[in-house]
C-alpha positions as CSV (number, residue, x, y, z in Angstrom):
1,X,-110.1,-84.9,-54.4
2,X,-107.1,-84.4,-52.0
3,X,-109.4,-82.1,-49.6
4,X,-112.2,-85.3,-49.5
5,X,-109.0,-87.6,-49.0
6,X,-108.2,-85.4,-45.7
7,X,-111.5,-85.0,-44.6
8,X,-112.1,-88.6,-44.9
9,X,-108.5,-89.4,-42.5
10,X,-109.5,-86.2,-40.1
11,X,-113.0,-88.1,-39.3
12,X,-111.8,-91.6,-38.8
13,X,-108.8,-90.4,-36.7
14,X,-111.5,-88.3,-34.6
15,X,-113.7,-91.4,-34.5
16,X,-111.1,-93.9,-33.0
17,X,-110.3,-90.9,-30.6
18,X,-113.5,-90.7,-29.3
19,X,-113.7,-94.5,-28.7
20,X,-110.7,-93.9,-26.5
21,X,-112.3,-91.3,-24.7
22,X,-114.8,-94.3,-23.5
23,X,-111.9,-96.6,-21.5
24,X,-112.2,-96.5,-17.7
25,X,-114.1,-98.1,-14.7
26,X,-118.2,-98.3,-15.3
27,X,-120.8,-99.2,-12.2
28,X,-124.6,-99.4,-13.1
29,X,-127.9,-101.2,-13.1
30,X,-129.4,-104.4,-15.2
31,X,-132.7,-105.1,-14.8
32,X,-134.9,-108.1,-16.5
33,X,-137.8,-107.7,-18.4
34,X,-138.8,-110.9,-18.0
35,X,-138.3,-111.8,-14.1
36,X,-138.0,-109.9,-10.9
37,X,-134.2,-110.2,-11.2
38,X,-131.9,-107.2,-11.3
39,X,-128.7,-105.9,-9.4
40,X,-125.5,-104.2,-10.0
41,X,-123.0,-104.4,-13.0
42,X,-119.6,-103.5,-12.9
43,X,-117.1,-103.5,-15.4
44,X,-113.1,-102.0,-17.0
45,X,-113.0,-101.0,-20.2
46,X,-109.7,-100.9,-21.7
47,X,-107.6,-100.4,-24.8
48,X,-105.0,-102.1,-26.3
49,X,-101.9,-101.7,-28.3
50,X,-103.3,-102.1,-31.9
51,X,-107.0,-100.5,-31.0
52,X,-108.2,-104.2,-29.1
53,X,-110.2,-103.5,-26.6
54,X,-110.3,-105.6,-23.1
55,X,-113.1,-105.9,-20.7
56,X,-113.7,-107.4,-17.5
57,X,-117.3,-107.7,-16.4
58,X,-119.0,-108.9,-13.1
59,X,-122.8,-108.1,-12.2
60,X,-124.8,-109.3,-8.6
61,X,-127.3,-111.7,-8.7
62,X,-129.3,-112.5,-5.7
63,X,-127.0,-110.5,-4.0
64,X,-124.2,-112.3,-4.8
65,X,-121.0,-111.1,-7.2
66,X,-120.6,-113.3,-10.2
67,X,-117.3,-113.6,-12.1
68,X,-117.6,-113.9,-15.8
69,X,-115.1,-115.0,-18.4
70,X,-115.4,-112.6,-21.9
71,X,-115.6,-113.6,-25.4
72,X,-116.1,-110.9,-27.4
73,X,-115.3,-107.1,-26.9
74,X,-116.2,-104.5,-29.7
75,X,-116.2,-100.9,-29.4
76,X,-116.5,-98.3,-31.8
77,X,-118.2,-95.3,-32.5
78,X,-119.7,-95.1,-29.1
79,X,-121.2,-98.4,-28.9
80,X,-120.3,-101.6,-27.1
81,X,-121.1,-104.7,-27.2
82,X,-119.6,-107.4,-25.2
83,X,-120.6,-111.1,-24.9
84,X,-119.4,-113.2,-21.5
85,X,-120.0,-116.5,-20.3
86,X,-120.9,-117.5,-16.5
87,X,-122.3,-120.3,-14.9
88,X,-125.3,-120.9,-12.8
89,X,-126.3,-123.7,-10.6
90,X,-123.7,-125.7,-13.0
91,X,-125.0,-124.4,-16.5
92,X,-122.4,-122.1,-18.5
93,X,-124.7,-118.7,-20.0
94,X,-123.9,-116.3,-22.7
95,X,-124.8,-112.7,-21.7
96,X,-124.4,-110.0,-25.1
97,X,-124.8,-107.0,-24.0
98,X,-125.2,-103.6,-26.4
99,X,-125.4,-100.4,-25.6
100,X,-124.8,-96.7,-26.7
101,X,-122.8,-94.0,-24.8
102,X,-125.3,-91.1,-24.6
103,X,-122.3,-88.5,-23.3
104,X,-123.4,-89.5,-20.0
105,X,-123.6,-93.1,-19.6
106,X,-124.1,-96.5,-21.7
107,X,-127.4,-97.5,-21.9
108,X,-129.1,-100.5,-23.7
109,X,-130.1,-104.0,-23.9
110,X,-128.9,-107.5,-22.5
111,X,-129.9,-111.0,-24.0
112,X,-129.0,-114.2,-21.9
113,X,-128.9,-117.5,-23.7
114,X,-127.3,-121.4,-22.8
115,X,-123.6,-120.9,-23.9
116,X,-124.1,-122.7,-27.4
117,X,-127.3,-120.1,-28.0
118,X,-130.0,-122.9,-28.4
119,X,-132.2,-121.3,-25.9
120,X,-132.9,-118.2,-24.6
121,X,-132.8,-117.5,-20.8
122,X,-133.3,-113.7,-20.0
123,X,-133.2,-110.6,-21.3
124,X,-133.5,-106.7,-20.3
125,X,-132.0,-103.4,-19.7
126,X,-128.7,-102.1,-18.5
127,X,-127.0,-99.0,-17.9
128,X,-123.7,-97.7,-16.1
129,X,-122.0,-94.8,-16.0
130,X,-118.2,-93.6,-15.1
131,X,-117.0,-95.0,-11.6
132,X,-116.1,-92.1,-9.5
């Protein structure tokens, strides 16, 4: 029983190690599936004292850089998910974005919605890697 006790501590200490591993500066891609509309995304991942994470997110639209203001940060076991709100022409959005880190890059899906989630707006891909 002690040796299933250690294993047991040795994984979850190498699990919240790994997550670690995945703070730094990220630059990729989003594209819609439903729309023409794509551009850059840009964010800092970051953790805290205590195993919190921070992020701070902006994408392009139209070619223009749009600030967002997070709500939710979770990372663990190599996947992300984040939720921000931004506003466009004068309505506040909810953007949750998933993804998994493939050793490479994070990669997954995006889902756009009005900020109190009564209707769905977008959705699509995203991906972004390490800024070098």
């Amino acid at each position: 029983m002690p040796r299933l006790l250690t294993a047991v501590l040795v994984l979850i200490v190498a699990a919240f190690a790994a997550d670690r591993d995945l703070a730094g500066r990220f630059a990729g891609e989003w594209k819609s599936a439903s729309s023409e509309n794509g551009g850059t995304i840009q964010f800092v991942l970051d953790q805290q004292e205590g195993g919190v994470w921070r992020c701070a997110l902006t994408f392009t639209l139209d070619g223009s850089e749009v600030k967002t203001v997070m709500r939710e940060v979770k990372v663990q076991d190599g996947k992300i998910e984040v939720a921000y709100d931004f506003e466009l022409q004068g309505t506040t959005l909810r953007s949750r974005l998933k993804g998994e880190w493939d050793g490479g890059a994070f990669r997954g899906k995006y889902e756009t919605t009005v900020s109190d989630g009564s209707q769905q707006i977008d959705n699509g891909s995203w991906s972004a890697s390490i800024k070098k």
